[in-house]
C-alpha positions as a Markdown table, in Angstrom:
| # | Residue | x | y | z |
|---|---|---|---|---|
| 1 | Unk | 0.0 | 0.0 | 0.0 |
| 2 | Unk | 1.6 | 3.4 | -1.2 |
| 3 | Unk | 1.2 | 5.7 | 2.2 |
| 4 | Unk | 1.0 | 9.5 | 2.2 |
| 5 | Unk | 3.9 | 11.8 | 0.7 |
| 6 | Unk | 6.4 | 13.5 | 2.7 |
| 7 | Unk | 4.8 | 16.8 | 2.2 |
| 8 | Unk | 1.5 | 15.2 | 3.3 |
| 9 | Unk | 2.9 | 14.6 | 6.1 |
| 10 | Unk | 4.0 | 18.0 | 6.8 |
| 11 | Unk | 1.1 | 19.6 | 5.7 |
| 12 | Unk | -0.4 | 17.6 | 8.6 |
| 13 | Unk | 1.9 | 18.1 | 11.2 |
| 14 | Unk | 2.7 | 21.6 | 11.0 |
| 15 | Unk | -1.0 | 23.0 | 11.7 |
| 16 | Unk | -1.1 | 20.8 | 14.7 |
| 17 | Unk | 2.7 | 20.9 | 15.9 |
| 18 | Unk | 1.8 | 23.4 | 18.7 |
| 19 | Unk | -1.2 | 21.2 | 20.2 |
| 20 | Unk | 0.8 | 17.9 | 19.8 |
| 21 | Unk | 3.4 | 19.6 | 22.2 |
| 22 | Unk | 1.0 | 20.8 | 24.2 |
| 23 | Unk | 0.0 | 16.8 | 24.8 |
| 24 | Unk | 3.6 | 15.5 | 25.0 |
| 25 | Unk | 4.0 | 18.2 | 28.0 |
| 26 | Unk | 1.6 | 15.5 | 30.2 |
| 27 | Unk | 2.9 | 12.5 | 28.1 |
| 28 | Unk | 6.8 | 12.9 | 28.3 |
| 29 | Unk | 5.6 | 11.9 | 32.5 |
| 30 | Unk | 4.7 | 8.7 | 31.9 |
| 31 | Unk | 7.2 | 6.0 | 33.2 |
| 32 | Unk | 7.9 | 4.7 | 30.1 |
| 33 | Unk | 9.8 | 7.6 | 28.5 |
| 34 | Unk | 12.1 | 7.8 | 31.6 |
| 35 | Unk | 12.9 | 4.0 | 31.4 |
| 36 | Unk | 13.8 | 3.6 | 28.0 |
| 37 | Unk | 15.7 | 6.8 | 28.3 |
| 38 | Unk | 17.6 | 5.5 | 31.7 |
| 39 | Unk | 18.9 | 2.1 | 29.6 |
| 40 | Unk | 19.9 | 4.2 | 26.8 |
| 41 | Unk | 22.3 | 5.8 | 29.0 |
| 42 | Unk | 23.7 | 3.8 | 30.3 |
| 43 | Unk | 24.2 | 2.1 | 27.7 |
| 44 | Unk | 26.1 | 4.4 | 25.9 |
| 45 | Unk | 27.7 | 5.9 | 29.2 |
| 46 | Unk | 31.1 | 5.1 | 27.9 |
| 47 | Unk | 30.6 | 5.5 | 24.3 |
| 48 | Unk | 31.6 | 9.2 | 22.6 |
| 49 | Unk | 29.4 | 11.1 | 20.2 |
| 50 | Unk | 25.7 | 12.9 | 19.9 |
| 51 | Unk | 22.2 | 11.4 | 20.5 |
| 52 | Unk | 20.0 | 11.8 | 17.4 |
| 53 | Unk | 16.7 | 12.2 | 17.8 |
| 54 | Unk | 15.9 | 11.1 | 14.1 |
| 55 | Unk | 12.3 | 12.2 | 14.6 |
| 56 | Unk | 12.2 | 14.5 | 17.1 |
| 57 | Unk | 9.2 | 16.5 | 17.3 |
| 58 | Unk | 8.6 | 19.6 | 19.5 |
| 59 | Unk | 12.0 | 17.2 | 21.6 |
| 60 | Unk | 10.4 | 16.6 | 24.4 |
| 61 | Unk | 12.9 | 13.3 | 24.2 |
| 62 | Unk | 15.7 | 14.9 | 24.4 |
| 63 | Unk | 14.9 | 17.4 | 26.5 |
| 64 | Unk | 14.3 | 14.7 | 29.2 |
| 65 | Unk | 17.3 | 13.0 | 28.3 |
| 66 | Unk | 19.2 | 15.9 | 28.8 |
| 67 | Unk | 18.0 | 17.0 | 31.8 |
| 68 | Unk | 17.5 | 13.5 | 33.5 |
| 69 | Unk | 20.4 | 11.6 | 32.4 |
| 70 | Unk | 23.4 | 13.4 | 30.8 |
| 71 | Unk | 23.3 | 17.2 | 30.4 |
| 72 | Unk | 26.9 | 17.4 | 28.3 |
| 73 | Unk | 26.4 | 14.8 | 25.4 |
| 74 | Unk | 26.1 | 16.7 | 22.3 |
| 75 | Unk | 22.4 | 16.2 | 21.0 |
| 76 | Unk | 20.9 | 16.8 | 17.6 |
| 77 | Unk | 17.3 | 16.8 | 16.4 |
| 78 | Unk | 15.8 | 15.7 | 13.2 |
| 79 | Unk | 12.4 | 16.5 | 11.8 |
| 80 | Unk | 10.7 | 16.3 | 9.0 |
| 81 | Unk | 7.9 | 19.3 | 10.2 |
| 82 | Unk | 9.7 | 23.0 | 10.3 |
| 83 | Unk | 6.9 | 24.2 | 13.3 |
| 84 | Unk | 8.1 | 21.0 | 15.1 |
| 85 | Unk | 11.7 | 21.7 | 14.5 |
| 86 | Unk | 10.9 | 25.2 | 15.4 |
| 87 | Unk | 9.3 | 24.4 | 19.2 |
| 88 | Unk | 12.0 | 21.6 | 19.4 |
| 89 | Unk | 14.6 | 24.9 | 18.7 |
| 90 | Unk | 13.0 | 26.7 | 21.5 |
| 91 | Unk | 12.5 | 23.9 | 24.3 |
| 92 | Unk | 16.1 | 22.9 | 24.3 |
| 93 | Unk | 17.4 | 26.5 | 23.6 |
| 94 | Unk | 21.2 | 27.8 | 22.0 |
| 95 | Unk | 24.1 | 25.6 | 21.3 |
| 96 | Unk | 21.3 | 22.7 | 20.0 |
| 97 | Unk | 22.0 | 21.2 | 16.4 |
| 98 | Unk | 18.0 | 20.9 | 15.5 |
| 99 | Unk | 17.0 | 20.9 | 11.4 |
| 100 | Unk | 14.5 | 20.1 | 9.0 |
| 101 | Unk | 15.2 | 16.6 | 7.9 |
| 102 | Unk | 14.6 | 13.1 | 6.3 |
| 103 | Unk | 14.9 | 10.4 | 9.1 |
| 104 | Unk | 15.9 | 8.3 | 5.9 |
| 105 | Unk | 18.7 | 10.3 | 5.0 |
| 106 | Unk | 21.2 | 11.7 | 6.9 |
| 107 | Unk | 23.7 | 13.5 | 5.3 |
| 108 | Unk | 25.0 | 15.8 | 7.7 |
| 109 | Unk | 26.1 | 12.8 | 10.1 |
| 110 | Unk | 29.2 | 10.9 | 9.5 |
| 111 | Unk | 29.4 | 7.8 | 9.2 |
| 112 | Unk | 30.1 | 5.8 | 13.2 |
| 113 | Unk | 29.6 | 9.2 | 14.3 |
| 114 | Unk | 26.7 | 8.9 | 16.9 |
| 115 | Unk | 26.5 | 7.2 | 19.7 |
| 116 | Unk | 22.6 | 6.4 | 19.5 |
| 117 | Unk | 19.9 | 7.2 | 17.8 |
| 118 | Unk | 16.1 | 7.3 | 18.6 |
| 119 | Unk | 13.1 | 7.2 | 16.3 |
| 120 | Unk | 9.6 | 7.5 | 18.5 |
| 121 | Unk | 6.4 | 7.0 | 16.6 |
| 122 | Unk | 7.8 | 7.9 | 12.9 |
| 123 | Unk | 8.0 | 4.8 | 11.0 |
| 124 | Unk | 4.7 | 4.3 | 10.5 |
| 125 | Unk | 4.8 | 7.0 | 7.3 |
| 126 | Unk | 7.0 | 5.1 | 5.4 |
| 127 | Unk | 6.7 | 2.4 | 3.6 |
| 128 | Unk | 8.4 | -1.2 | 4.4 |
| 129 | Unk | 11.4 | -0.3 | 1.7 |
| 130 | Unk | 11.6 | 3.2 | 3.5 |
| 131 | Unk | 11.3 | 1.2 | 7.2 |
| 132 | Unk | 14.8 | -0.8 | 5.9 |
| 133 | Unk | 16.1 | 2.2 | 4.7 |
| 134 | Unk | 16.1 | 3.9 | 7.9 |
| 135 | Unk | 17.6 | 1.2 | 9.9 |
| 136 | Unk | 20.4 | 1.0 | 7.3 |
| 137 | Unk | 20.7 | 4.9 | 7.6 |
| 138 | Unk | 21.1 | 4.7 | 11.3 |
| 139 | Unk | 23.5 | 1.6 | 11.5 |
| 140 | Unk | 25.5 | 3.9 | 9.3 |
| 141 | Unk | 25.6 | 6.9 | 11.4 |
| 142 | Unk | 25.8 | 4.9 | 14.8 |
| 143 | Unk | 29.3 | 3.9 | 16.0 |
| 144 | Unk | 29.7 | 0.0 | 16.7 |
| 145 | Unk | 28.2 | -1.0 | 19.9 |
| 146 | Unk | 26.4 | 2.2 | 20.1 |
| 147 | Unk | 23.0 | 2.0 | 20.2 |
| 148 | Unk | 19.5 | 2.3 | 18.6 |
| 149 | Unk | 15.8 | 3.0 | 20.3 |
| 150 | Unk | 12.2 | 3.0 | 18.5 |
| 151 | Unk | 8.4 | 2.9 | 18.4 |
| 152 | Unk | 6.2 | 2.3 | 16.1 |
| 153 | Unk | 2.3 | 1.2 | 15.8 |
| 154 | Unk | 2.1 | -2.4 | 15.6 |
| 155 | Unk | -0.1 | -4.3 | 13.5 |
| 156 | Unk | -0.9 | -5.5 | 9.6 |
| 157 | Unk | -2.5 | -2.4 | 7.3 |
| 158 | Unk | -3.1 | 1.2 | 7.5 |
| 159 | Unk | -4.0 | 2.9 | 10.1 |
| 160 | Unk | -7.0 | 4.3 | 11.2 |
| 161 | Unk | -7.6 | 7.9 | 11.7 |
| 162 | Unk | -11.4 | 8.3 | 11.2 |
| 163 | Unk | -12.1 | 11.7 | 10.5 |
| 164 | Unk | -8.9 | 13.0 | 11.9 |
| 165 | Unk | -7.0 | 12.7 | 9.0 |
| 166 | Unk | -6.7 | 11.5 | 5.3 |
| 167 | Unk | -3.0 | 10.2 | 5.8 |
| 168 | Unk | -2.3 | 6.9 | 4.4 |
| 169 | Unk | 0.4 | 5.3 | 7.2 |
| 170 | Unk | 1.2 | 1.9 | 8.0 |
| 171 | Unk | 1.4 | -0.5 | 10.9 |
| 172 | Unk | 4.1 | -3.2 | 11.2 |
| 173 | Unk | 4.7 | -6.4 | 13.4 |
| 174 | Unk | 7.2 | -7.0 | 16.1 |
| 175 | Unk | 8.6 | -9.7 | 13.6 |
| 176 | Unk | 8.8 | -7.2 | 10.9 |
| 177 | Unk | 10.5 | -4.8 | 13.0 |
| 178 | Unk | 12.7 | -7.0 | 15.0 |
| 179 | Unk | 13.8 | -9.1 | 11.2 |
| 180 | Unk | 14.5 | -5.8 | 9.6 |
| 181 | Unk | 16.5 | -4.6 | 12.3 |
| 182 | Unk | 18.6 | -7.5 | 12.4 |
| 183 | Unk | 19.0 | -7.8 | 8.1 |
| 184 | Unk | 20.2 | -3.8 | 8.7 |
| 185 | Unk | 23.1 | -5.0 | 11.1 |
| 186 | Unk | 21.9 | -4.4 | 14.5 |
| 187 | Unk | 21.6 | -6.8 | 17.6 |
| 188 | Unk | 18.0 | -6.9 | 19.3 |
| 189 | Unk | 18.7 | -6.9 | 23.1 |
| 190 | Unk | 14.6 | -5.8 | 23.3 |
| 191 | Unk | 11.8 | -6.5 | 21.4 |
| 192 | Unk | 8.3 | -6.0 | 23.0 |
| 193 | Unk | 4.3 | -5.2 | 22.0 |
| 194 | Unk | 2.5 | -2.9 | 24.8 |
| 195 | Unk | -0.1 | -0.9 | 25.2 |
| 196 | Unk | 0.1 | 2.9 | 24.8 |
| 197 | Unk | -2.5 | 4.6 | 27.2 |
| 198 | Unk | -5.4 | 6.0 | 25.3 |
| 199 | Unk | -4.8 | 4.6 | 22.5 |
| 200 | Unk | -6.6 | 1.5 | 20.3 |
| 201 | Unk | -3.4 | 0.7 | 19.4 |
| 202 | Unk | -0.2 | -1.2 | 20.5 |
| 203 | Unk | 3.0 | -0.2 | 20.0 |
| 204 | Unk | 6.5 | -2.1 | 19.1 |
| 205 | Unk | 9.3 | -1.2 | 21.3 |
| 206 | Unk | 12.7 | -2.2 | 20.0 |
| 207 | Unk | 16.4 | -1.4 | 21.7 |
| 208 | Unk | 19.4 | -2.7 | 19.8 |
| 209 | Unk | 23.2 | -2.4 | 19.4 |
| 210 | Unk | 24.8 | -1.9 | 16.3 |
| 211 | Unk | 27.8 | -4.2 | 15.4 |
């Protein structure tokens, strides 16, 4: 199924960019954002180079990572919405490496240059060659044993937005996920399906290392 184009997309996000960080404000509290974050670092406590928060919103992700786990790790924010990229430029202020971007392509980062990347809730508007494409962008950027952190919607098909929205995006399994991952050069050390609170749908949470 062909999904929405990337100007879609941003046609969609940037009317709503200021609500959606609005909501993230309450949501960035939940446990879950804190845990994932917490394993991150420490994972790559030893390792040298920026966080890339390859979708990064209004950065309410880094911003908590920042603040919470390591205040002096170089961080850089990637998105594909200017008024997200714009809120994201004034949550986490000066000094901040935040652009208008293609998760999919990377350019600007050298290859083994990061030490992780992150992609929350992104994947599902691209297509399964687009999906690969990503990972393989990221394992390129990341430096070995550095690491890698995602969501996505889980499922088969599109999703469902109702009247919300005309977008055309795309669930995918934890198989799918966890397969592709693995084909782009990463090791899984997490795989899981939960629930995400007020939502219909689950979500696929994946932490990996990249050899």
């Amino acid at each position: 199924m062909k999904v929405s184009t990337d100007n879609e997309v941003r046609e969609m996000y940037d009317p709503t960019a200021d609500s959606y960080a609005a909501m993230m404000d309450t949501e960035i509290a939940l446990p879950l954002y804190a845990e994932t974050l917490s394993r991150l670092s420490k994972s790559i406590a030893n390792i040298q180079g920026p966080l890339i928060d390859t979708s990064c919103g209004p950065g309410h992700m880094l911003s908590l990572y920042r603040e919470r786990f390591d205040e002096k790790r170089p961080i850089i924010g990637v998105d594909l919405s200017p008024r997200m990229v714009a809120l994201a430029g004034t949550r986490l202020g000066s000094g901040v490496d935040i652009r208008v971007g293609d998760m999919r392509c990377l350019e600007f980062v050298k290859d083994g240059s990061a030490a992780g990347a992150i992609s929350f809730f992104a994947l599902h508007h691209v297509d399964p060659e687009g999906v690969r494409s990503a990972l393989q962008e990221w394992w390129r950027i990341i430096v070995s044993e550095g690491q890698l952190l995602l969501a996505t919607w889980e499922g088969n098909g599109p999703i469902d937005y109702g009247t919300h929205s005309d977008l055309v995006s795309l669930r995918y399994t934890e198989k799918e996920i966890a397969s592709w991952a693995k084909s782009a050069g990463f090791s899984v050390s997490r795989c899981v399906v939960e629930p995400v609170e007020g939502m219909e749908m689950d979500a696929v949470y994946l932490e990996a290392t990249r050899q």
